[in-house]
C-alpha positions in Angstrom: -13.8 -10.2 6.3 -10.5 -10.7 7.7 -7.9 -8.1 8.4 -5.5 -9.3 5.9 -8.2 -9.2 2.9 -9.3 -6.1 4.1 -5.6 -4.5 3.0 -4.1 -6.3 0.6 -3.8 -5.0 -2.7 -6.4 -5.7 -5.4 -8.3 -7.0 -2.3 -12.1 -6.1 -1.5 -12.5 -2.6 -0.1 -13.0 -2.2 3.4 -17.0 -1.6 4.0 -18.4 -4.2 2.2 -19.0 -6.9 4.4 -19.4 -9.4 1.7 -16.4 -8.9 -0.6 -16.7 -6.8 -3.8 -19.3 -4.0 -4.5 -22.7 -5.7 -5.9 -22.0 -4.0 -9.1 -18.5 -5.5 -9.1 -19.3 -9.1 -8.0 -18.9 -10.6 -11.6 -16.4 -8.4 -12.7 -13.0 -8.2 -14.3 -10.5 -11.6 -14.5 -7.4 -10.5 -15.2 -6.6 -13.8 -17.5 -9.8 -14.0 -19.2 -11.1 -10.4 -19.2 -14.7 -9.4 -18.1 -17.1 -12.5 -17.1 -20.8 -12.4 -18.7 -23.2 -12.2 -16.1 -24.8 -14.8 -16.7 -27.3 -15.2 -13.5 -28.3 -11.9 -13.9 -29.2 -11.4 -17.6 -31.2 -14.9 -17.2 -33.3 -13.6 -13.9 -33.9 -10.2 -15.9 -34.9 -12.1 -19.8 -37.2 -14.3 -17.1 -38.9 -11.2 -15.3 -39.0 -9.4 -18.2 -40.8 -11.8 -20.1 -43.2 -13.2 -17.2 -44.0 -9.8 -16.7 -44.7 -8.6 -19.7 -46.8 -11.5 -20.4 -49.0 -10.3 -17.1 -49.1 -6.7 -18.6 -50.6 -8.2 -21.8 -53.5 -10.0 -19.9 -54.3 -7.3 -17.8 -53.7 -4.3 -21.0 -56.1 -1.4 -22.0 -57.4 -1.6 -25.3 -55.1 0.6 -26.8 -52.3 -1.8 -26.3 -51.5 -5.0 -28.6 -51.4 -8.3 -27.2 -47.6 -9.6 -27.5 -47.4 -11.9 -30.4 -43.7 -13.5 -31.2 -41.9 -10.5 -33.1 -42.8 -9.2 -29.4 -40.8 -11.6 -27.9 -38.3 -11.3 -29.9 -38.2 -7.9 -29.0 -38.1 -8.6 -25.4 -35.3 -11.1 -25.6 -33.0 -9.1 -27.5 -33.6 -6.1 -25.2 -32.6 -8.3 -21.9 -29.9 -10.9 -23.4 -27.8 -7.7 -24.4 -27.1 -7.2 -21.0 -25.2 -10.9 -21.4 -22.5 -8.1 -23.2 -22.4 -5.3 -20.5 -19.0 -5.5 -19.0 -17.1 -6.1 -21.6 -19.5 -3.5 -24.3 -21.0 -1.1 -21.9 -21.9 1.3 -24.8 -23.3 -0.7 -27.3 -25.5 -2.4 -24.9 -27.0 1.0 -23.6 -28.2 1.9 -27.0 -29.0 -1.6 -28.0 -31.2 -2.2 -25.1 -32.8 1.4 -26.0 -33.5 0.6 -29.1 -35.0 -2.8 -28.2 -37.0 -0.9 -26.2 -38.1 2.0 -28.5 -38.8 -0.2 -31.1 -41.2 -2.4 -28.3 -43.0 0.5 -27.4 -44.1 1.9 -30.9 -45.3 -0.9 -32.0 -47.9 -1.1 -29.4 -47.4 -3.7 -26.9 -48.2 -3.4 -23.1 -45.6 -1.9 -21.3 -44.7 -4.0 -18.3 -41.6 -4.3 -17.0 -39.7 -3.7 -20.5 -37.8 -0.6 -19.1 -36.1 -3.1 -16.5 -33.4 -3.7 -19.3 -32.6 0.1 -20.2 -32.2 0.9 -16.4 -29.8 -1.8 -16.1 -27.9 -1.2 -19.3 -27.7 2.6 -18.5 -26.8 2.0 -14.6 -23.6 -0.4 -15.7 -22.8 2.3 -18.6 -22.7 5.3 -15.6 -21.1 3.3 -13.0 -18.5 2.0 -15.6 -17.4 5.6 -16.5 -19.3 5.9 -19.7 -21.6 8.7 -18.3 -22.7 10.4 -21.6 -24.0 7.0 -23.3 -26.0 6.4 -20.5 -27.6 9.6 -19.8 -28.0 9.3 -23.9 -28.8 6.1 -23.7 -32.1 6.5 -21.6 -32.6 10.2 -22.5 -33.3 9.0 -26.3 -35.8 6.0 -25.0 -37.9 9.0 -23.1 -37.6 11.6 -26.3 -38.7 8.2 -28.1 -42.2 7.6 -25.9 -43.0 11.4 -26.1 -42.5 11.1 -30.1 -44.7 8.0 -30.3 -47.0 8.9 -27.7 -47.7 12.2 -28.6 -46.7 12.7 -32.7 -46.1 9.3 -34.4 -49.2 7.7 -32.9 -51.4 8.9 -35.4 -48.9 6.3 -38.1 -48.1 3.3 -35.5 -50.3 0.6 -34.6 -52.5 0.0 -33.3 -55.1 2.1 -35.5 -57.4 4.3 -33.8 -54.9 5.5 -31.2 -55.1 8.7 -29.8 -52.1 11.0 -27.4 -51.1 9.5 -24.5 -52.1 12.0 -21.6 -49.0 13.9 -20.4 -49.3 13.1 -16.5 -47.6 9.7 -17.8 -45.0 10.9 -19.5 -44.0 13.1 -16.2 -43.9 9.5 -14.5 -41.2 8.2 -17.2 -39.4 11.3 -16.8 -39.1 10.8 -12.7 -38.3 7.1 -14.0 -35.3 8.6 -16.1 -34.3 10.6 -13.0 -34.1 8.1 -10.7 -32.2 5.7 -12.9 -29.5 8.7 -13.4 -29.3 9.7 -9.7 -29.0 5.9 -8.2 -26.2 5.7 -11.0 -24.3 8.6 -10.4 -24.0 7.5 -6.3 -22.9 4.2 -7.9 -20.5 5.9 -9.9 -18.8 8.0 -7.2 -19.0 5.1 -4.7 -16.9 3.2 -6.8 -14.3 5.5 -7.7 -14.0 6.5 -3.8 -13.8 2.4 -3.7 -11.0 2.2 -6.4 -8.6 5.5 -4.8 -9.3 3.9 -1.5 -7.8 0.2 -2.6 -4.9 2.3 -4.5 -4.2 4.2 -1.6 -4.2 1.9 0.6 -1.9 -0.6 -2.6 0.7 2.7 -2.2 0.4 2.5 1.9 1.3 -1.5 1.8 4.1 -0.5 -0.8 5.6 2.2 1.0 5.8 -0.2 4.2 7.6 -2.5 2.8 10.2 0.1 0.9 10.4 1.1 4.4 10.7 -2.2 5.6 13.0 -3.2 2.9 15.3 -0.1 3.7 15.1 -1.0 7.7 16.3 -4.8 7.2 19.2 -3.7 4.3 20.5 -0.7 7.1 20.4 -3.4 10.1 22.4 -5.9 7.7 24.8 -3.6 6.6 25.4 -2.2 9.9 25.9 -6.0 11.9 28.1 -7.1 8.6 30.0 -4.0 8.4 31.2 -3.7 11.6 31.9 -7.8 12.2 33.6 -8.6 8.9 36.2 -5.0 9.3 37.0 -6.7 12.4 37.7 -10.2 10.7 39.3 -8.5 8.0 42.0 -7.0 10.1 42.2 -10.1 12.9 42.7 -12.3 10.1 45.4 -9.9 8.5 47.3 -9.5 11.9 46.4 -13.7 11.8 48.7 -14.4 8.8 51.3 -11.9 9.3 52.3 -13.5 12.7 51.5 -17.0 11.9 55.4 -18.1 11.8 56.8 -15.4 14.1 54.1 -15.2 16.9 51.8 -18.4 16.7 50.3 -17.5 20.2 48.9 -13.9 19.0 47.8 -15.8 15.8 45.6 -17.9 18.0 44.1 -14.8 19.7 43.6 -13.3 16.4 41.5 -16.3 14.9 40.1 -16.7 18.1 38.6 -12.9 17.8 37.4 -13.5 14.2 35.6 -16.9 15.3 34.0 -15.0 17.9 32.8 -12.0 15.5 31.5 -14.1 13.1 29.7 -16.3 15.8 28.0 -12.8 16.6 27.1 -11.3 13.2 26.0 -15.0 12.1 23.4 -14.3 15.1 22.7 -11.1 14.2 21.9 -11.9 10.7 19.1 -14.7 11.8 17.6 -12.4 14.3 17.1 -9.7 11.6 16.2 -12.3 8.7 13.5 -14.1 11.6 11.5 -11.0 11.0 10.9 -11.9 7.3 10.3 -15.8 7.8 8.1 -15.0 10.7 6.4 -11.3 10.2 5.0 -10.3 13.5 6.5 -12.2 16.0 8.4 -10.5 18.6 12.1 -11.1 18.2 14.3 -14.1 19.8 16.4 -11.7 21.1 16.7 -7.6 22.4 17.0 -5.5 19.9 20.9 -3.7 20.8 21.6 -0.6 22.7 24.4 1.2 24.2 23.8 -1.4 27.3 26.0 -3.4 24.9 29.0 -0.1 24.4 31.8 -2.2 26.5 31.3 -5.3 24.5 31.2 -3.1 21.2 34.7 -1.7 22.9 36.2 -5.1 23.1 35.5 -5.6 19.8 37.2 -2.5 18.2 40.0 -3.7 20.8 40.4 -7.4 19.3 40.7 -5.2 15.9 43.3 -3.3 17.7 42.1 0.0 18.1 41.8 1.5 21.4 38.5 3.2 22.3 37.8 6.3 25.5 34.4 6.4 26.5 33.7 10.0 28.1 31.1 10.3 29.9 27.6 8.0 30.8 26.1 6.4 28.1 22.4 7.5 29.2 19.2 5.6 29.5 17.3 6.1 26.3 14.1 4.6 24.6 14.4 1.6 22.7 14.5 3.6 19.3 16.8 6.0 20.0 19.2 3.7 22.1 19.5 1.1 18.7 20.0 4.4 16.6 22.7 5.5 18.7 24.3 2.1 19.3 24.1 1.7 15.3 26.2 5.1 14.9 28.7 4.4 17.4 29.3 0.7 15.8 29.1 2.1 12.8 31.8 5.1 13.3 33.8 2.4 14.9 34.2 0.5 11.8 35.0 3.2 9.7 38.0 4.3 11.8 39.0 0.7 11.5 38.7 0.6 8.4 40.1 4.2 6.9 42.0 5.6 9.8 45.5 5.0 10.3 45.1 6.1 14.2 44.6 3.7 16.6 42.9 5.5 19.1 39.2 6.8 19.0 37.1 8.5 21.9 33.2 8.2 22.2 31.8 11.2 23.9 27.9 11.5 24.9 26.3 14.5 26.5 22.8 15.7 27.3 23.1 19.5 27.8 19.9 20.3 27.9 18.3 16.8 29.7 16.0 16.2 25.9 18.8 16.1 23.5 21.6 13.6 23.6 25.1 14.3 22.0 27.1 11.9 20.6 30.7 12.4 19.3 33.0 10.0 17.9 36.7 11.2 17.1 40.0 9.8 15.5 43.3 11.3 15.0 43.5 9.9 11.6 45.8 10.2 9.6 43.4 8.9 7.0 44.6 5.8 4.9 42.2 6.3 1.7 40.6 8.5 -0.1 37.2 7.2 1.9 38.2 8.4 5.1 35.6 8.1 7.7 33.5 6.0 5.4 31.6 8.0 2.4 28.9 5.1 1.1 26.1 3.0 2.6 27.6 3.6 6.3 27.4 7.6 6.7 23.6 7.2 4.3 22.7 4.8 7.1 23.8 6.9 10.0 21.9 9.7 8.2 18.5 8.0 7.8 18.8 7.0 11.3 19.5 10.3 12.6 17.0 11.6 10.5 13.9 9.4 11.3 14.3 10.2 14.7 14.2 14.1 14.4 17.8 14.2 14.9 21.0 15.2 12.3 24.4 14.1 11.5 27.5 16.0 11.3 30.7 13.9 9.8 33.9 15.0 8.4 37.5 15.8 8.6 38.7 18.0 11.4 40.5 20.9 11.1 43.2 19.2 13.5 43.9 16.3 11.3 41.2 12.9 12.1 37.7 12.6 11.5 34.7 13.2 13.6 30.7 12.2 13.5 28.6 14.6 15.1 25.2 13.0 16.1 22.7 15.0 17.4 19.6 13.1 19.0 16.7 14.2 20.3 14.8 12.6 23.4 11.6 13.9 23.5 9.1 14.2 26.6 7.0 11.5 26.5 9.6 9.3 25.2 12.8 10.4 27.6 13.8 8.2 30.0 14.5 9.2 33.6 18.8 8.9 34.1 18.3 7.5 37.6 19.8 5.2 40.4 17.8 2.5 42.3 18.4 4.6 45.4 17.5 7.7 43.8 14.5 6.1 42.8 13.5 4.6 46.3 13.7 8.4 47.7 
């Protein structure tokens, strides 16, 4: 069985080699509801009745040959198991009383009780416990009546108690049944919370999933099209009087949209092609001077303090995603035109990362209050890490992003020739 079967939802559980449990195999269609078992209920009504017809050849005196109201009896008990998945009750106590009936009128036993062990097993396994222990409790309570009380009014004449020794063997018949149904019965349900946890595991990864792609979109298409926005407002407002910083302007937002359109397809790849590594590195603060030139083209002047550090591949996105993204809202919401990025690491396993404007703010959304600060958040949070943002108390807005890098994960801030020592 394949890995994908294995996991999907509604699939076959993971341990059966073949597909569904046996008990399972002709089970539920969810257009046309429970199939009849056909192939089964045929192979028992033939046993049964081959078998009983050896058991009347080879029976004691005390026994009737089978004659047709017989195998009547012995039809009806095993085509009732046709009904069994779709009437689990009623077949239990039809097939008992098929069976009852069988044995006080006299015929041979055989292998009659086939069809109550069967009927009984799919009641238990099916969740209908109580019929089935019922079920097959009444058809032993019935042989101990007929073989030890009503014999002396049921054919055939002449019959005398049936010793007890056999009716200890029916009883560790009855036992059996109910203890090979019960392990059925709590194999399957382990069978059916395993297939819905692991329905709720394949769910949660694609919330997760879901949530992953929608923060990377709204991240690339924030940033690029606040940048358009403003290149395209500083476009049409020197068109007349400045045509040659009206080139530079739609030359910037041709450029930015060249860029988000090729972030977009790298992040929508992963959904036409799930599982193949991506065309392209995933971005990282490698990429800070190009994100500078950027906020520059959307004319706002950026100070880097200090080295952007060397970080693994999760928390260098994260943090490139919260600079971007705290870029874009001073573009956006901010009336300054200056902002400074400032990372430390004062301990060596936890990297500070500050971004600051002057403000003054130009809406009521300064700094950005929706799906940009959320995302920064999430990020931060999924990490280990927090975020702090909000107006200073000098006037301008700051974000606060506190990441940790932890041991096995930290990567070592070196130089080549630091490295060669």
């Amino acid at each position: 069985m394949d890995e994908q079967q294995a996991h999907r939802p509604g699939g076959p559980p993971t341990g059966w080699r073949h597909g569904t449990p046996p008990w399972n195999r002709w089970g539920d269609d969810a257009e046309r509801g429970p199939r009849r078992p056909w192939r089964s209920t045929v192979l028992v009504t033939a046993f049964v009745l081959v078998g009983s017809s050896f058991a009347a050849r080879g029976r004691h005196e005390d026994r009737l040959d089978l004659d047709p109201f017989a195998r009547v009896l012995l039809v009806v008990a095993s085509a009732l198991l046709l009904w069994r998945k779709r009437y689990p009750v009623p077949v239990a106590f039809g097939t008992a009383a098929a069976v009852t009936v069988y044995l006080a009128a006299g015929y041979p036993y055989g292998p009659v009780f086939l069809t109550v062990a069967v009927a009984c097993f799919n009641a238990v396994v099916t969740g209908h416990r109580w019929a089935g222990w019922t079920a097959i409790g009444a058809v032993w309570a019935g042989h101990v009546l007929v073989g030890h009380w009503l014999y002396r009014w049921l054919p055939p004449s002449g019959d005398g108690a049936g010793p007890w020794e056999q009716e200890g063997v029916v009883a560790a018949w009855v036992v059996a049944v109910v203890a090979v149904s019960e392990l059925a019965r709590i194999r399957r349900e382990q069978w059916a919370k395993e297939r819905a946890e692991r329905a709720q595991a394949a769910r949660r990864r694609a919330d997760e999933e879901r949530l992953r792609i929608a923060r990377e979109l709204h991240d690339v298409l924030a940033h690029s099209i606040s940048v358009i926005n403003v290149q395209a407002g500083v476009g049409l407002a020197l068109l007349d009087t400045d045509p040659e910083q009206a080139r530079t302007a739609l030359t910037t937002i041709k450029a930015q949209s060249k860029e988000a359109l090729g972030e977009v397809r790298q992040v929508l790849d992963t959904l036409r092609a799930p599982g193949d590594a991506p065309r392209a590195p995933a971005p990282g603060l490698a990429r800070l001077p190009e994100l500078v030139s950027q906020a520059a083209g959307a004319g706002l002047t950026v100070e880097v303090e200090g080295e952007p550090p060397r970080l693994p591949p999760g928390t260098d996105l994260a943090a490139f995603r919260i600079v971007q993204e705290a870029l874009t809202n001073v573009v956006r919401h901010s009336g300054s035109r200056r902002a400074r990025v400032r990372f430390e690491q004062p301990d060596g396993a936890t990297l500070r990362l500050c971004v600051d404007d002057d403000g003054p703010a130009t809406g009521a959304d300064a700094g950005g209050s929706g799906n940009g600060l959320a995302g920064m958040r999430e990020r931060a949070a999924a990490l280990g890490g927090t975020i702090e943002a909000g107006p200073r108390a000098d006037g301008g807005f700051r974000v606060l992003a506190v990441l940790p890098v932890t041991t096995s994960e930290r990567v070592k801030n070196t130089t080549p020739q630091e490295e060669d020592r």
